[in-house]
MDTraj code that builds the backbone (N, CA, C; nanometers):
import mdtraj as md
import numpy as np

residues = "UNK UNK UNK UNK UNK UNK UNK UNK UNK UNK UNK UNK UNK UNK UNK UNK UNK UNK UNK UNK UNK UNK UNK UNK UNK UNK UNK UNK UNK UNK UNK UNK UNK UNK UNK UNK UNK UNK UNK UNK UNK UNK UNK UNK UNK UNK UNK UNK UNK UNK UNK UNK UNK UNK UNK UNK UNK UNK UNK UNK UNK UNK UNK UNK UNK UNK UNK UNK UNK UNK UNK UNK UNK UNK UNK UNK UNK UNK UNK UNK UNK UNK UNK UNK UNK UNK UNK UNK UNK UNK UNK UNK UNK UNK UNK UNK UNK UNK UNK UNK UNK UNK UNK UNK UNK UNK UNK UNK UNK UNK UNK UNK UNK UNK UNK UNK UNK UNK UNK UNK UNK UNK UNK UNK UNK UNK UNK UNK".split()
xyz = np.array([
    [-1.0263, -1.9317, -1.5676],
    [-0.9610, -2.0402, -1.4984],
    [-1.0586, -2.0995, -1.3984],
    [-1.0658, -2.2269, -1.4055],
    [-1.1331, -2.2786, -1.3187],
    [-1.0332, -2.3449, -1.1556],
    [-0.9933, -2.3683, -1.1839],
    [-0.8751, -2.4370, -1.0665],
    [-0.7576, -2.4105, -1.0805],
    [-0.6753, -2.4824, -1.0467],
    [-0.5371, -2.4545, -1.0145],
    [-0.4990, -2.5771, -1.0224],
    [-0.3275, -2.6127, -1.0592],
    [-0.2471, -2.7029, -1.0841],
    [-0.2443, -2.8040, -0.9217],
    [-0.3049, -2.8903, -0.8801],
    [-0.2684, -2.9545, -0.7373],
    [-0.1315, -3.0245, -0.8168],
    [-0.1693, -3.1631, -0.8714],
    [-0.0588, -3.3009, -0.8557],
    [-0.0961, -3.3825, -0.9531],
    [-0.0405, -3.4465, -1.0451],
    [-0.0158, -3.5606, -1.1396],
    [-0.0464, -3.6994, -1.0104],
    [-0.1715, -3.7885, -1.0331],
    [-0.1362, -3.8913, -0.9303],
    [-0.1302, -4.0110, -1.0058],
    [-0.0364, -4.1173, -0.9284],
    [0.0250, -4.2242, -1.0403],
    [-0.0691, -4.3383, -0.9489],
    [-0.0731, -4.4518, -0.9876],
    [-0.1021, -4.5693, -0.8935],
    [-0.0088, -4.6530, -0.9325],
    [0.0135, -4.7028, -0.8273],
    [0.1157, -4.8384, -0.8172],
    [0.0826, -4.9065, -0.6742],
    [0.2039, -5.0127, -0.6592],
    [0.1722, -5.1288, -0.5570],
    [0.2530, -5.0251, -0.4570],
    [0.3809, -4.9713, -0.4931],
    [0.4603, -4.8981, -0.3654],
    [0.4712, -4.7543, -0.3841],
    [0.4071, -4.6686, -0.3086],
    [0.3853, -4.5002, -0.3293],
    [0.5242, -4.4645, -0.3074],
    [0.5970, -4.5004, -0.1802],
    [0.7130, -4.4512, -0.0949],
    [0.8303, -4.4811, -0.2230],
    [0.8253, -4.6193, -0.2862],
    [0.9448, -4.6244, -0.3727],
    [0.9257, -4.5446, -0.5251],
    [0.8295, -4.5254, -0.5316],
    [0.7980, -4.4543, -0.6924],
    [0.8066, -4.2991, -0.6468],
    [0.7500, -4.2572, -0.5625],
    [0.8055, -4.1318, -0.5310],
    [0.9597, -4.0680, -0.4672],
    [1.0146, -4.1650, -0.4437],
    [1.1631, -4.1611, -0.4184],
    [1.1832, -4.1586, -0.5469],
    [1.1783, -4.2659, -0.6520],
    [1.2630, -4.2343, -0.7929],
    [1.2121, -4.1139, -0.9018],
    [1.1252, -4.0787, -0.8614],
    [1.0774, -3.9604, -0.9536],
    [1.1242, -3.8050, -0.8066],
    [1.1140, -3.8522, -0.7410],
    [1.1931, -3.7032, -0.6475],
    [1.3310, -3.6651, -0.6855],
    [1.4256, -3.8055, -0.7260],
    [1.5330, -3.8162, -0.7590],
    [1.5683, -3.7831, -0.8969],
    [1.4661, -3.8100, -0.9392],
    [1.5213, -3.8136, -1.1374],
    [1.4376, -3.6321, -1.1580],
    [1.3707, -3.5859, -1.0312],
    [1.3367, -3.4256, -1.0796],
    [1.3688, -3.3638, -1.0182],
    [1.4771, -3.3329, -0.8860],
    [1.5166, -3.2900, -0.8360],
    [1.3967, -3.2570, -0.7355],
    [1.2847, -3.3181, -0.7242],
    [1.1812, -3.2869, -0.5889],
    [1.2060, -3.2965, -0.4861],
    [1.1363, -3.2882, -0.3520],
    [1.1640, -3.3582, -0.2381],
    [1.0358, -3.3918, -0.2252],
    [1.0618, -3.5149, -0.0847],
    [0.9273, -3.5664, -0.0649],
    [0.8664, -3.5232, 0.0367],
    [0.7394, -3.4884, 0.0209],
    [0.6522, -3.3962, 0.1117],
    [0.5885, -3.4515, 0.2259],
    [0.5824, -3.5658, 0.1969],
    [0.4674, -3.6559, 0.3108],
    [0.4451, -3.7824, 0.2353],
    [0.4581, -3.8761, 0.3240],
    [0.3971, -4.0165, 0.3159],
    [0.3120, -4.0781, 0.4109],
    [0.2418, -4.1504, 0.3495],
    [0.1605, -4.2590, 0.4697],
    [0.1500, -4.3924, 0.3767],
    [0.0686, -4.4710, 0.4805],
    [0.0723, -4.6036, 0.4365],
    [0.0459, -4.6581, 0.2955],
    [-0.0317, -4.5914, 0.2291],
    [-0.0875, -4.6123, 0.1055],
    [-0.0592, -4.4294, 0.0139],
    [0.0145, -4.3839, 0.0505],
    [0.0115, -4.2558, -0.0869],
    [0.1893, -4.1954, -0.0236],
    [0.2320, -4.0943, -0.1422],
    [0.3331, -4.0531, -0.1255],
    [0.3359, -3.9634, -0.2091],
    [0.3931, -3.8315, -0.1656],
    [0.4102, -3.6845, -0.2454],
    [0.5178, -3.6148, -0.2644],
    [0.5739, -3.5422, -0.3346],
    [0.6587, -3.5041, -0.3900],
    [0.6354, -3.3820, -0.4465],
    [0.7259, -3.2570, -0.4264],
    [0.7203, -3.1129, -0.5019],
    [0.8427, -3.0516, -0.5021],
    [0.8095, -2.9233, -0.5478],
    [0.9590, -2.8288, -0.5024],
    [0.9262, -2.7383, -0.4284],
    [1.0030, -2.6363, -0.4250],
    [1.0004, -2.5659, -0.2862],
    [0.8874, -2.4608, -0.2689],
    [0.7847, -2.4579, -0.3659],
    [0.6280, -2.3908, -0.2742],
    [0.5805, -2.5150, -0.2089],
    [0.6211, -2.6196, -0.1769],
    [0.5331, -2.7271, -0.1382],
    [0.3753, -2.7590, -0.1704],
    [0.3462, -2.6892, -0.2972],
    [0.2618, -2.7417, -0.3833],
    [0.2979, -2.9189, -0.4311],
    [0.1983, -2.9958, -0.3943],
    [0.2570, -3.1436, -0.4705],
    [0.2712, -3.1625, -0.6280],
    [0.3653, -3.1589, -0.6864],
    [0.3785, -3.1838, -0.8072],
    [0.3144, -3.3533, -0.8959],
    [0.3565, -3.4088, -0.7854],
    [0.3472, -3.5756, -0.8492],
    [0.2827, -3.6428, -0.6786],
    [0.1770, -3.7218, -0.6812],
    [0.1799, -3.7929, -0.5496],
    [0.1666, -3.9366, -0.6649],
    [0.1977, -3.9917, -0.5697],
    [0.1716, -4.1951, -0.6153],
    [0.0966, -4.2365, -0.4914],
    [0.0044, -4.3403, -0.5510],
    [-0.0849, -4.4131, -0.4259],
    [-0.1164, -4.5583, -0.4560],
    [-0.0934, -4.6085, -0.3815],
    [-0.1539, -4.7902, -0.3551],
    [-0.2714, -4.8253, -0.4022],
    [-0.3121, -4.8931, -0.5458],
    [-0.3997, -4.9483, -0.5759],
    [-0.3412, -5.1194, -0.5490],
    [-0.4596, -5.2048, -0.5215],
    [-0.4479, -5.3295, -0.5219],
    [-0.5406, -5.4035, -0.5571],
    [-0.5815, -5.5179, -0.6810],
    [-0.4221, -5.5580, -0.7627],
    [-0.3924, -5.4405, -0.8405],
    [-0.2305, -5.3804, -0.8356],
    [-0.1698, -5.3211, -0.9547],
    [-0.1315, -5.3635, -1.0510],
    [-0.1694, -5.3297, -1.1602],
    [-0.1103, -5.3768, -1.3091],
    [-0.0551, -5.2865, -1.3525],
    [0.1274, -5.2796, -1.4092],
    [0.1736, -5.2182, -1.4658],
    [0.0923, -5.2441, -1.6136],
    [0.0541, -5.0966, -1.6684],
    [0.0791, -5.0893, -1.8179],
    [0.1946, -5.1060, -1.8817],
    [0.1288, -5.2125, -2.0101],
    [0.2298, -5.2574, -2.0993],
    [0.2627, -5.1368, -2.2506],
    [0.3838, -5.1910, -2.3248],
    [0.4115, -5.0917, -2.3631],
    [0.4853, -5.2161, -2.4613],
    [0.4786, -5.1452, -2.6017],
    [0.3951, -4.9830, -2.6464],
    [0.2129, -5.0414, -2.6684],
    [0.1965, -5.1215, -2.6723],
    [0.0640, -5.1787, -2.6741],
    [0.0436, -5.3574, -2.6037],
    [-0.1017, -5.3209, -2.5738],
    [-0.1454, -5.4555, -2.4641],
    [-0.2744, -5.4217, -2.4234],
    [-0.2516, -5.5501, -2.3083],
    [-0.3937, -5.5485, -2.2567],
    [-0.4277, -5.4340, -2.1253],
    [-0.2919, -5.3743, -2.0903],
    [-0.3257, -5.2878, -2.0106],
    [-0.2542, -5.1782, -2.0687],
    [-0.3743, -5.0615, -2.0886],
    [-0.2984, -4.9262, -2.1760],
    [-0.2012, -4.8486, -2.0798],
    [-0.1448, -4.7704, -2.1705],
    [-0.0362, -4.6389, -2.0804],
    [-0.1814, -4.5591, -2.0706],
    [-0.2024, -4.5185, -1.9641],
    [-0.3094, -4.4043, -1.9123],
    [-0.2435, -4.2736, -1.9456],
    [-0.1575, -4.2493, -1.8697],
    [-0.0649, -4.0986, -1.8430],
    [0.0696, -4.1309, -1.8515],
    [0.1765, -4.0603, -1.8893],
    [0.3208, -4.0913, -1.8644],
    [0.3848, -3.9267, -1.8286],
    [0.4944, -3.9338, -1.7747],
    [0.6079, -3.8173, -1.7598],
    [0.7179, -3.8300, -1.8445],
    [0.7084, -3.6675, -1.9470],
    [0.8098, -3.6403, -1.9869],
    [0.9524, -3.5751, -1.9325],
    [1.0146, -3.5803, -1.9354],
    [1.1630, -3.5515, -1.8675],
    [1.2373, -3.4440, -1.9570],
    [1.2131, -3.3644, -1.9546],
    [1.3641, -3.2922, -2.0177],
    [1.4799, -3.2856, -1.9557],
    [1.5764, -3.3311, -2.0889],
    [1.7247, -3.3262, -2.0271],
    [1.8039, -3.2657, -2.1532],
    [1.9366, -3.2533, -2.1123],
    [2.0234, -3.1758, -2.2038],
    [2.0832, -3.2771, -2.3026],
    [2.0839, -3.3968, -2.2969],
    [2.2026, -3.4812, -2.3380],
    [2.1053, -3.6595, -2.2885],
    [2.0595, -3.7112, -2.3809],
    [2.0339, -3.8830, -2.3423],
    [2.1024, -3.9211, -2.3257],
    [2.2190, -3.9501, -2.3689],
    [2.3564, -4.0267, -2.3684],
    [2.3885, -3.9958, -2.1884],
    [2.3895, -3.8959, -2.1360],
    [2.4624, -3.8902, -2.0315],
    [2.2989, -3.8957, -1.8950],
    [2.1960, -3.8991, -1.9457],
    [2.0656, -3.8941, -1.8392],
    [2.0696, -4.0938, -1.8975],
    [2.0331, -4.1523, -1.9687],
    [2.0197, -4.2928, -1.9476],
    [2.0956, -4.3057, -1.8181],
    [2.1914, -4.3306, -1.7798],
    [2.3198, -4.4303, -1.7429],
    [2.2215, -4.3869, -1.5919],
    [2.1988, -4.2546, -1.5555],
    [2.1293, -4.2033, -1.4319],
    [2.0273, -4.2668, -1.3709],
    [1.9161, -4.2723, -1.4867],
    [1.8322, -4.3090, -1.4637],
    [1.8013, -4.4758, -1.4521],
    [1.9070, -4.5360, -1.5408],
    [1.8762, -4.6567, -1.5125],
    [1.9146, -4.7269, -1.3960],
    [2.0357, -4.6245, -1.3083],
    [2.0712, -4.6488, -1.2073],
    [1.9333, -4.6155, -1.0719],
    [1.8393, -4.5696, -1.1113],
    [1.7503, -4.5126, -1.0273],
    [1.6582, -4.6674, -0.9985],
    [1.6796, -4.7219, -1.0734],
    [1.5760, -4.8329, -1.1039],
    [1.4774, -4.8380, -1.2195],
    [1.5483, -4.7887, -1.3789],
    [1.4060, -4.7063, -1.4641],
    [1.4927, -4.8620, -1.6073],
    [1.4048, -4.8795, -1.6772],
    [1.4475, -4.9828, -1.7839],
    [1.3856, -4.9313, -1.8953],
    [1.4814, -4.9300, -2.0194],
    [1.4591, -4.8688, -2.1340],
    [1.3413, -4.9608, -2.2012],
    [1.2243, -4.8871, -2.2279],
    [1.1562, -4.9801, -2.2723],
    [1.2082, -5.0273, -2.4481],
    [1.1414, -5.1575, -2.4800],
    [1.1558, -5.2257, -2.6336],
    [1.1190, -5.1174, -2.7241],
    [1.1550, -5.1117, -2.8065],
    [1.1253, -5.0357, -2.9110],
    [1.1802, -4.8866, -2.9165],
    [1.1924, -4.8313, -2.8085],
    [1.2760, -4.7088, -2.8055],
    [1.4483, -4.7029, -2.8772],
    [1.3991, -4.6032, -2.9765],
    [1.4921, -4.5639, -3.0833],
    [1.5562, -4.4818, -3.0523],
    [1.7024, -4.5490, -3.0327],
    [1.8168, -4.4505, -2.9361],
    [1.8774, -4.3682, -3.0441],
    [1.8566, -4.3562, -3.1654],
    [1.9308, -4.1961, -3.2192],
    [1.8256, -4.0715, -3.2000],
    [1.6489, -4.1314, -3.2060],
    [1.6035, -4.0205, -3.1834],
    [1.6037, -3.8945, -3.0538],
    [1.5471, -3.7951, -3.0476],
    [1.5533, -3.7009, -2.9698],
    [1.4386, -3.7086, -2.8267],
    [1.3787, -3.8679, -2.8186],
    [1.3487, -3.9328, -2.7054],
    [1.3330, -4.0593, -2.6464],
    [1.3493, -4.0766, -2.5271],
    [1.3466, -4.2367, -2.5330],
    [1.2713, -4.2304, -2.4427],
    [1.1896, -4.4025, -2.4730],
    [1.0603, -4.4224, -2.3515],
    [1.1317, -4.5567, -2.2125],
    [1.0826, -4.5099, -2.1230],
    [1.1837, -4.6257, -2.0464],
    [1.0295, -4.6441, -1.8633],
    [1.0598, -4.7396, -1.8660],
    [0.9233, -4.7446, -1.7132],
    [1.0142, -4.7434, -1.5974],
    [0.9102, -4.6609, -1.5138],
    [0.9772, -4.5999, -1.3662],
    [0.9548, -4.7480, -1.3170],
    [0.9945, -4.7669, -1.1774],
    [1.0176, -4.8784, -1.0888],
    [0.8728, -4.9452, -1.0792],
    [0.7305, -4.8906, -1.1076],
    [0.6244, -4.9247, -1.0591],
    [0.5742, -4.9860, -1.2369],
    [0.6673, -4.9406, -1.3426],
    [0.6186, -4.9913, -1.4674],
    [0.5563, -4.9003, -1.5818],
    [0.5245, -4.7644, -1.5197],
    [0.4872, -4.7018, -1.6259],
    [0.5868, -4.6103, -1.6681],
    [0.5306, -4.6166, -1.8440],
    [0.6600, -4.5220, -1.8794],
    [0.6712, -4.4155, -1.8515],
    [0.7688, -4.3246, -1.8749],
    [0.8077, -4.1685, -1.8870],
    [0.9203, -4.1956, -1.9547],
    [0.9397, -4.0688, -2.0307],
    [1.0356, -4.0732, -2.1516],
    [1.1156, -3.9690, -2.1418],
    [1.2580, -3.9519, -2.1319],
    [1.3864, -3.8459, -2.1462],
    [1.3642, -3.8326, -2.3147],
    [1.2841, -3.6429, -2.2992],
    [1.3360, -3.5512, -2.3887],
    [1.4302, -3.4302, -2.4485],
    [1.4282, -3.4217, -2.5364],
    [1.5364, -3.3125, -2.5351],
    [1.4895, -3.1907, -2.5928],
    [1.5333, -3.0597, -2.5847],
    [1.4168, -2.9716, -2.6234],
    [1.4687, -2.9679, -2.7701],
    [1.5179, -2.9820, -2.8784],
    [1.5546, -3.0368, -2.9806],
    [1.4069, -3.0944, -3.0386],
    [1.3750, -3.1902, -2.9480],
    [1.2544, -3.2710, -2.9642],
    [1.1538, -3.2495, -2.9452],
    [1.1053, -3.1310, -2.9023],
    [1.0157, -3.1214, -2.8591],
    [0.9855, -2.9616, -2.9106],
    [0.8899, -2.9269, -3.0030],
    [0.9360, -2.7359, -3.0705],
    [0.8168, -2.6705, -2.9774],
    [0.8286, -2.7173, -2.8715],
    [0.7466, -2.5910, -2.7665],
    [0.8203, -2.5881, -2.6799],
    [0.8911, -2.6760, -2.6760],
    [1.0295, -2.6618, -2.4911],
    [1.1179, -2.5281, -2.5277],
    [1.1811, -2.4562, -2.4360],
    [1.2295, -2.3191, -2.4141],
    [1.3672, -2.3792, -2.4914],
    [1.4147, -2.2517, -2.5896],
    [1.5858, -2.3277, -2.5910],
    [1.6599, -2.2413, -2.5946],
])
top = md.Topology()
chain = top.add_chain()
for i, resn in enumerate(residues, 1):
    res = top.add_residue(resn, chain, resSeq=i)
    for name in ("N", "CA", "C"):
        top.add_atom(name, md.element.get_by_symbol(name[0]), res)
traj = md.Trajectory(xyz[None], top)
C-alpha cells in the first residue's frame, strides 16, 4: 500500500451547494467550508467527497460532448422507483437517455455532473 483513501474532489462553480446535496443524498455531514472548497464525511471525519471552485466551470455534458464526464458517483440504493422522487427533490435531473427499467439510472448533481442510483442487482460485486 502506498497511501490511504483521503477524498473524491469534484470542481464546480459552488463547493457549499454541491456538498450539501451529496451530504444529503449519503447521509454525510459537512466537515468544513471556506470560500472556495467544501467537505463532507462520516463519522471518522476522514473527508469522503470535498468540492472546490474552479473558474470558468463547465459542467460535463452527457452522455457525450465537448466537455467529457471525468469522474462520476455511484449511489447504491434499495429501490429507484422510491430514491428518484428524493433525489430529484435535492436538486439532481435525470439525465437523457437513462433507461428507467434498467438496474441504473444516470442523473447530474446541482453543479452538472453525473452520478447514477444503483442497485446491487446491478452491480455483481455490491454485497447482497
Amino acid at each position: 500500500m502506498i497511501g490511504r483513501w483521503h477524498c473524491l474532489v469534484v470542481d464546480c462553480a459552488e463547493p457549499l451547494t454541491l456538498a450539501e446535496f451529496y451530504a444529503e443524498l449519503l447521509g454525510f455531514e459537512l466537515l468544513g467550508a471556506g470560500p472556495d472548497w467544501a467537505a463532507i464525511g462520516a463519522g471518522s471525519r476522514l473527508p469522503a467527497m470535498s468540492s472546490h471552485q474552479v473558474e470558468p466551470y463547465r459542467p460535463p455534458t452527457w452522455p457525450a460532448g465537448p466537455v467529457p464526464t471525468q469522474e462520476h458517483v455511484d449511489v447504491l440504493v434499495d429501490d429507484l422507483d422510491e430514491a428518484e422522487p428524493q433525489v430529484l427533490a435535492l436538486g439532481a435531473t435525470l439525465l437523457e437517455g437513462s433507461d428507467k427499467p434498467i438496474g441504473f439510472r444516470v442523473y447530474a448533481d446541482p453543479a452538472g455532473h453525473p452520478f447514477c442510483l444503483v442497485t446491487a442487482r446491478s452491480v455483481p460485486w455490491s454485497v447482497r
